[in-house]
Every structure is written in structure tokens, then in C-alpha cells.
N, C-alpha and C positions, 0 to 999 in steps of 0.2 A: 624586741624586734617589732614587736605587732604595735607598740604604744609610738615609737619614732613614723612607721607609717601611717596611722590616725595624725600626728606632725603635720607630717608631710602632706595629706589631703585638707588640714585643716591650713595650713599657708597656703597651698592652692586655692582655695575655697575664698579666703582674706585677699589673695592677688585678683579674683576675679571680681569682688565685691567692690576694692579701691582701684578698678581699672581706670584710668583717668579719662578725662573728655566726655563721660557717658552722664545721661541724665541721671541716674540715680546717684551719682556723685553732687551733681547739683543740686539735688533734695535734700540729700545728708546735708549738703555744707548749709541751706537754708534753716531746716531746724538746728543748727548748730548753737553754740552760744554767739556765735562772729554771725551769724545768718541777719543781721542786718544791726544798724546803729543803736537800738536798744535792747541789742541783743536778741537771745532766739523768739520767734515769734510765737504764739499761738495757734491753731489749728485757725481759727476765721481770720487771723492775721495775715496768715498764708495765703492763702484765698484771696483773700481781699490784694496782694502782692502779686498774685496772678492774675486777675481780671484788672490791675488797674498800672499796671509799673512796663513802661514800654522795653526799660530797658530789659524785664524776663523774659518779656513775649518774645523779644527780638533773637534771643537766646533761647528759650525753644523752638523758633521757628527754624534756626540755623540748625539745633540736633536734627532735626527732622529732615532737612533738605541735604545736612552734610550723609545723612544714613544713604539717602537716594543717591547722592553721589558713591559713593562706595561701593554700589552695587551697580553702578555703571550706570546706574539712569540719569545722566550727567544734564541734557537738556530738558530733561524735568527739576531737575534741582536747581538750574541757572534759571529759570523762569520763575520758583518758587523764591529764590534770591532777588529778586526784582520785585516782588510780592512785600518781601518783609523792608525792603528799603522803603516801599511806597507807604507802609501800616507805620514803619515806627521808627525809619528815618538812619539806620544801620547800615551798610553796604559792607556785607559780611563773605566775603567769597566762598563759595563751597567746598572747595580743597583746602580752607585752612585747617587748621589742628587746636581746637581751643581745649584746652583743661579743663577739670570740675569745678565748678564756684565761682567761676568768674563772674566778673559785676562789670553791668552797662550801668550807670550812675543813670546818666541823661545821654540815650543814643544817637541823638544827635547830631549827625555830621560825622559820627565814628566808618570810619574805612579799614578793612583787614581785607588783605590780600592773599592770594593765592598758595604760594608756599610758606605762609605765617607759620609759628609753632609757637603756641602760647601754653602754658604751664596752669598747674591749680592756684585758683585762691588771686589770681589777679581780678585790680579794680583799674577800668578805662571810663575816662571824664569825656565830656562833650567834645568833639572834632579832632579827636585824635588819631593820626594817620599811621598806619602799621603797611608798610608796602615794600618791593623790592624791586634790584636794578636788572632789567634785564636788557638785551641784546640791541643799542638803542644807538643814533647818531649823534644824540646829545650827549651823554656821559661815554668816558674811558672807565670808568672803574668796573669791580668784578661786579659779574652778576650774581644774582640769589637774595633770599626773603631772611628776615631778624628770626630771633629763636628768642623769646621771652621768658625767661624764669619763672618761678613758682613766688607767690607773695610780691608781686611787684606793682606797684601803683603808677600810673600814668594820666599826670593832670590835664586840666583842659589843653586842647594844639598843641600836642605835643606831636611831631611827626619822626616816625622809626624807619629810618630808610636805609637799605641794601644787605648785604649777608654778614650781620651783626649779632651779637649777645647781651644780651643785657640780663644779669646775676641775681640770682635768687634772693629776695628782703630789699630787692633795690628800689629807690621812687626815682622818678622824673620830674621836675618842674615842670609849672604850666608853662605854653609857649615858647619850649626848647625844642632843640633839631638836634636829632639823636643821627649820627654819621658815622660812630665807633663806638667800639664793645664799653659797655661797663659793669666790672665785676660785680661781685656779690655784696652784699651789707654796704649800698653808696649811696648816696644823695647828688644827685648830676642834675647839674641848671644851666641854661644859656642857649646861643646860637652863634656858633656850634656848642653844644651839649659839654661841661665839663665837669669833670666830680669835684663839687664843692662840699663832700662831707663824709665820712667814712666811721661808719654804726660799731 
């Protein structure tokens, strides 16, 4: 009885530690062995990843303003979002949802919108558009923002547009138009976006 409850607090304990989207998720996943192309870094490695790599800054800039959003300080957070587009070139909306570990390669021209939902352990390349259709004269289709899975790569222009999925382990080609869902374990290339390869 008493050893299943010790369990119990200790899953609870592991659920609050791997909560997704929070910065100490993205520390863990940086000293990780994945924590960057030569694998896990060094303590001045780090560091030095911090003071010099736009795409981090851009990425804690956005924990910070997405917190102030949360807590309803919304037109403080949409002015601090303006801030980090001007520093490091990202236009990251504050009511998105990014996951732990995600990588700005080169931020770049990178756009994530409002109702995004992005997953852990994703990598996004230079100009890559994550946005949704809403309530508009130009389009018929339904409105709502993509849901990005966990582990999924998206090359340079790639653009993700309207209430889409795109599946856990899956890449994207550069320079494809993503329009419809794609499963899990895929390789999708083109315009429009079609799976050309299945993991």
C-alpha cells in the first residue's frame, strides 16, 4: 500500500518534470546527446549557444512572453513579440504552443501563428510558415491552425497552412506547401505537399 503510493507521487513528480513546452525541457533536451550536431555540449559550449545562436534566443524569448500571455498580460506579450522579431528575425505569436526542444536552425523569416500546436524535439529551417485559415473572403475552406507532432523536421519554406496534422517522426521538404494532414513515420515533398516516402 504505502510502496504503490511513493509510485504514485513519483509518476506525478516525472509528469511535472517532462511537462512539455516549458524551459526546463529545453535545457534537458540541450544537454542531451541530440542537444545539438555534435552531440551533447559542454557547460562553456552552452553558453557560448546562448549568447550567440538566434535561433535559442528567439526561443526563450517566446517562453517568456508566451508565460505573460497566459497570465493574461497579452498586450505586454504581443509587444515583447515584436521585440524578438526585430532581435532575431522569428515572428512567433504568443498563443502558440511550442514543445520542449525545439530548434530554430536559422530563424529567419520563420512565422508560427496563433493557434499553432507544436510537439517536442521539433527542427524548423529558415522561412518556414506555420499558420492558419481563418474566417476570410479569399478562402472557402475550414478554419483553424496545424497541430505538429513530436520529432518532426521542417526545411527551409516550407509553409503549413490551415487545421492540419502533421505525424510524429515525419519531415517535410524544403520548399513544399503542406495543405493536408500527414501521418506519422512520412517523408512529404512538393506543392502541394505529397508523401513521397514512408519510414
Amino acid at each position: 500500500m504505502k510502496s504503490s503510493k511513493n509510485i504514485k507521487k513519483k509518476d506525478e513528480k516525472n509528469t511535472k518534470r517532462s511537462k512539455p513546452g516549458s524551459l526546463r525541457g529545453d535545457i534537458r533536451q540541450l544537454f542531451s546527446k541530440y542537444g545539438t550536431i555534435k552531440g551533447k555540449p559542454n557547460f562553456w559550449g552552452a553558453i557560448r549557444i546562448l549568447l550567440v545562436k538566434p535561433g535559442v534566443q528567439a526561443l526563450l524569448f517566446y517562453r517568456f512572453y508566451h508565460t505573460l500571455y497566459k497570465i493574461r498580460l497579452r498586450l505586454l506579450a504581443e509587444i515583447f513579440s515584436r521585440i524578438n522579431f526585430f532581435l532575431n528575425g522569428a515572428e512567433i505569436d504568443p498563443g502558440a504552443e511550442i514543445g520542449s526542444g525545439c530548434r530554430l536552425w536559422h530563424p529567419s523569416g520563420v512565422i508560427i501563428g496563433r493557434g499553432v500546436k507544436i510537439g517536442d524535439n521539433v527542427s524548423i529551417f529558415s522561412n518556414v510558415v506555420i499558420g492558419g485559415l481563418g474566417h476570410s473572403i479569399f478562402h472557402h475552406g475550414k478554419p483553424g491552425y496545424p497541430v505538429i507532432g513530436n520529432n518532426v523536421i521542417l526545411y527551409t519554406s516550407v509553409t503549413v497552412i490551415g487545421p492540419l496534422n502533421i505525424g510524429n517522426n515525419s519531415t517535410v521538404g524544403a520548399h513544399s506547401l503542406v495543405l493536408h494532414s500527414i501521418p506519422d513515420n512520412c517523408m512529404a515533398a512538393g506543392t502541394p505537399a505529397k508523401i513521397i516516402k514512408k519510414m
